[in-house]
TORLO-348877 format. One record per residue (C-alpha): x, y, z; residue in three letters. Coordinates in steps of 0.02 Angstrom, whole numbers, plus 50000, padded with zeros to 5 digits. Example, Ala and Ser with C-alpha at 12.3 -4.5 7.8 and 13.67 -1.06 7.14 Angstrom:
506154977550390ALA
506844994750357SER
# end
This chain:
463594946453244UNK
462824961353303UNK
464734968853329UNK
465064967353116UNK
466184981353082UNK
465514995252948UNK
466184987752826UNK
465524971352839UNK
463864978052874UNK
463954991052723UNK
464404974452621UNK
463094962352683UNK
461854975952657UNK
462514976552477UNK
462364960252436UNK
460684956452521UNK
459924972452415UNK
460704968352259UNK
460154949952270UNK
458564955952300UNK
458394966052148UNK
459314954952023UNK
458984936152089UNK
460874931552031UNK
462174928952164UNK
463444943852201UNK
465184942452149UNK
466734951952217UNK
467034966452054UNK
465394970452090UNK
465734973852267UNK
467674980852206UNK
466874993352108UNK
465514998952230UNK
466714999152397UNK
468355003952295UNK
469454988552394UNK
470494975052330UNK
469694959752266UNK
470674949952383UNK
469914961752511UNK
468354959552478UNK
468334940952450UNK
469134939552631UNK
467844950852710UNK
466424938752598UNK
467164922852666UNK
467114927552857UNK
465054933452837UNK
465064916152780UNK
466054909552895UNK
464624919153020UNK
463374912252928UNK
462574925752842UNK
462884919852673UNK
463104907052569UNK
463994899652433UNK
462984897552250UNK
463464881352184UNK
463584885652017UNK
464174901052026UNK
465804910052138UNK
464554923752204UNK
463884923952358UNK
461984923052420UNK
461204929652603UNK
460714915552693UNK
459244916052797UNK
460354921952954UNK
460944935652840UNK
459064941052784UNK
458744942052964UNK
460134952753005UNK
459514965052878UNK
457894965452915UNK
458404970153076UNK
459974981053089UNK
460264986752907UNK
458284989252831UNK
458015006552786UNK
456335011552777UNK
455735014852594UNK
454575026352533UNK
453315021952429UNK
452775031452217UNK
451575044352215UNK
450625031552120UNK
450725018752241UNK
450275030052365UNK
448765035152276UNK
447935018152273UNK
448085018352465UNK
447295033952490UNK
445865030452361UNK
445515015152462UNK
445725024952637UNK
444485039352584UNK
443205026252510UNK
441755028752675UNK
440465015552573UNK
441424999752600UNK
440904986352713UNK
442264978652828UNK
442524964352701UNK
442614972652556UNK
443704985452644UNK
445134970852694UNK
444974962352512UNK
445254977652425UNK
446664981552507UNK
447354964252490UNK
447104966852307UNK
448174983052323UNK
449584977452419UNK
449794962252303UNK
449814974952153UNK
451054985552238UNK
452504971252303UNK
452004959352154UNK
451764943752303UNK
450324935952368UNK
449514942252488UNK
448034935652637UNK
447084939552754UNK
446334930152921UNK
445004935152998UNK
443634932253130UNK
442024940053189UNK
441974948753344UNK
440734943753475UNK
440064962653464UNK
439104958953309UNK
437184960053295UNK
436114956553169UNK
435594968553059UNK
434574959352921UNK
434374943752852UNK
434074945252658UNK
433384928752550UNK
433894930652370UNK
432904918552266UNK
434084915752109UNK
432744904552016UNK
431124892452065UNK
432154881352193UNK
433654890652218UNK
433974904152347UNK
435314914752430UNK
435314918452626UNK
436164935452659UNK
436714937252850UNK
437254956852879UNK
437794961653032UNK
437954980653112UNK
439934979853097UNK
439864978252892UNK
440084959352903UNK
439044951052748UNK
439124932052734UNK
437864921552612UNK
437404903952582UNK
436624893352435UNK
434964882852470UNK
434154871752342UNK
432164871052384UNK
431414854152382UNK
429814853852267UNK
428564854952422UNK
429254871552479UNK
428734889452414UNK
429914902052369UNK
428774915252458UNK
428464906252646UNK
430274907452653UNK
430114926952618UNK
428844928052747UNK
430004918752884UNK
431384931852851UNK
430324944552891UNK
429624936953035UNK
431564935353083UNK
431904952453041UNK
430694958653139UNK
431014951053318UNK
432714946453288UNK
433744962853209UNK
434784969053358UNK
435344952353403UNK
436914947653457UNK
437494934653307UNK
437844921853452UNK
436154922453520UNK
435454919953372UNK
435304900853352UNK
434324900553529UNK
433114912353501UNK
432764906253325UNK
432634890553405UNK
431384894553558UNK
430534911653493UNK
430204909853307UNK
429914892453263UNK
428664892453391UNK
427774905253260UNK
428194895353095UNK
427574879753157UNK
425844887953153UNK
425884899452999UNK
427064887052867UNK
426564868752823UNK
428374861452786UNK
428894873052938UNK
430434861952981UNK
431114860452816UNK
430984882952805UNK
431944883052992UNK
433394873752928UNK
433694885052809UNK
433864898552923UNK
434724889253050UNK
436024883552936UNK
436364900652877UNK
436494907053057UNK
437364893153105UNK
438654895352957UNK
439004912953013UNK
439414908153207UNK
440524892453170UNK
441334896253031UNK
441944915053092UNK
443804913353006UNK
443584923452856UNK
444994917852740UNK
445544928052587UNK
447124926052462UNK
447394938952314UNK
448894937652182UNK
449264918252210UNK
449964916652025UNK
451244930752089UNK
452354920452156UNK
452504911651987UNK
453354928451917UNK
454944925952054UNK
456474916951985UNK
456524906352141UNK
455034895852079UNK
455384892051889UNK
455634872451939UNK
453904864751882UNK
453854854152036UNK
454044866952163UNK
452814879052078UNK
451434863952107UNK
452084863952310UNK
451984879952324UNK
450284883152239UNK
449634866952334UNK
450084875852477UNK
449134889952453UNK
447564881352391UNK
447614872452570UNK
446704882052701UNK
447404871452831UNK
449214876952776UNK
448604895352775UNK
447944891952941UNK
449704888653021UNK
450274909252985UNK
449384912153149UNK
449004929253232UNK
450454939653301UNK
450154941753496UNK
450154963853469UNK
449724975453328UNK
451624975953256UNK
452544967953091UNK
453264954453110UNK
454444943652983UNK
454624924152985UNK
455994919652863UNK
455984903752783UNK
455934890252892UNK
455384903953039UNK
453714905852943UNK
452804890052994UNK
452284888652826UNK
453684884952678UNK
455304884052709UNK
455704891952531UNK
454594908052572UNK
454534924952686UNK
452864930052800UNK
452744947552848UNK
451304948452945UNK
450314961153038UNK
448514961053140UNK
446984970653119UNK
445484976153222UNK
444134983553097UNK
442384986953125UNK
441814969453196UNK
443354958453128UNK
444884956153195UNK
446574944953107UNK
448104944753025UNK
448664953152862UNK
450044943552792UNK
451034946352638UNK
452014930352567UNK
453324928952453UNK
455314923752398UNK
456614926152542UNK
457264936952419UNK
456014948552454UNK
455984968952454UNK
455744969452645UNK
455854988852662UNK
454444991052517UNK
453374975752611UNK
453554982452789UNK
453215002552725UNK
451594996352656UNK
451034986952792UNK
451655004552903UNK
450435014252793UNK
449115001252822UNK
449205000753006UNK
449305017753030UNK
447535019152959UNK
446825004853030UNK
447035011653194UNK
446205030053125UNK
444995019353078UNK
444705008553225UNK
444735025553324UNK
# end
């Protein structure tokens, strides 16, 4: 298939792009009119990329479709790269010149932004490095019996968890324990910090807090919150993929969107083995047969992942893949 002849390949690339745009299968005046050949020409030429495999016949209609053989042969012998709007890349550069944000805030935003900019959904996996330390631990008393523990690390990484006090417990002997923490414990590898909570400071509590076990597990927990459950998962723009034609069908809008509520389903667009994009198409994706995965890793600050844009098969591959160009390109002037 690699041998198609111009003109096949100048059609298939037609047909792929205008499918894309108009979500209506392709009929042979449109391709008359755009290649200046015989109908009869051009329905030959349509029935032998079929014949290949890299389209397929819409059954109510006489047009032809790309199949997911024929995505994959434009995505990688016909995609032209495609450059992005001034205004879209505006948004990108706000977000790259923006010094104050912390590594997660940093990954959401710009899972926000690429979601705006290809209208599909977009998400992000990530984990902590090893190389993180603690920096402070924060407690965030939200009213008598509730509190919030802030973990911050050195790399930007910011994770929190929700206690209810029981009545024998005050507010402020947990305020004093942080600081005790924060005092022997800031420069702490994260990993280390569940053994020397465990052998240097409650040693010290026991003496200085009456419910001193009750205080500890709060602290553990939080610490021990942060170290097991590393995989930071974020999805932006899931009601996106409610806009495509593809998913009109009430039944397959509830897959899909059950699908994406799951994180064990999210879990299975696993991290590429290097730093480039790469696209899973349809049943390739390891997720929905019905759906594309463009995904890409990331090393920032003290998280690494995967970056992964979902949507239709009928996606705009050249405006997904220039995004995720832009994105890498400044991830790696940022990880430098």
């Amino acid at each position: 298939m690699r041998k198609l002849d111009e003109r096949r390949k100048s059609i298939l690339k037609e047909i792929v792009e205008c499918y894309i745009k108009e979500a209506k299968p392709i009929g042979s005046k449109h391709l008359c009119d755009k290649f200046n050949c015989s109908s009869a020409t051009i329905r030959n030429e349509m029935a032998s990329l079929e014949k290949l495999g890299l389209l397929e016949k819409n059954h109510i209609s006489s047009g032809r479709i790309p199949s997911e053989a024929g995505y994959k042969y434009y995505v990688e012998h016909l995609m032209e790269p495609k450059k992005l709007s001034g205004e879209e890349m505006l948004k990108l550069q706000t977000l790259f010149s923006n010094k104050n944000l912390t590594v997660s805030d940093a990954i959401e935003k710009c899972l926000e932004i690429i979601s705006d900019i290809t209208n599909y959904t977009s998400v992000s996996l990530g984990e902590y490095s090893d190389e993180n330390v603690l920096r402070q631990i924060s407690i965030i008393p939200l009213d008598e019996v509730k509190l919030v523990a802030l973990v911050c690390t050195d790399k930007g990484i910011v994770k929190n968890k929700q206690f209810n006090l029981s009545p024998d417990i005050n507010m402020i002997e947990v305020v004093k324990i942080s600081e005790i923490i924060n005092k022997m414990l800031v420069g702490t590898p994260i990993s280390m910090v569940s053994e020397r909570l465990e052998y240097d400071i409650k040693p010290i509590i026991s003496k200085q807090v009456e419910q001193y076990e009750a205080v500890y597990g709060i602290f553990y927990d939080a610490f021990h919150d942060f170290i097991n459950n590393n995989e930071n998962i974020h999805i932006v723009g899931k009601s996106k993929m409610l806009n495509q034609p593809e998913y009109k069908d009430t039944s397959e809008i509830k897959r899909l969107i059950s699908k994406l509520e799951d994180e064990e389903q999210i879990r299975k667009i696993e991290k590429n083995d290097d730093r480039n994009i790469s696209i899973y198409i349809g049943s390739e994706s390891n997720f929905d047969d019905n759906v594309t995965v463009i995904k890409t890793n990331y090393s920032l600050g003290g998280e690494e992942g995967t970056i992964a844009i979902i949507g239709p098969k009928r996606m705009e591959y050249d405006r997904v893949v220039a995004v995720l160009n832009i994105l890498n390109k400044w991830l790696e002037e940022k990880g430098d």
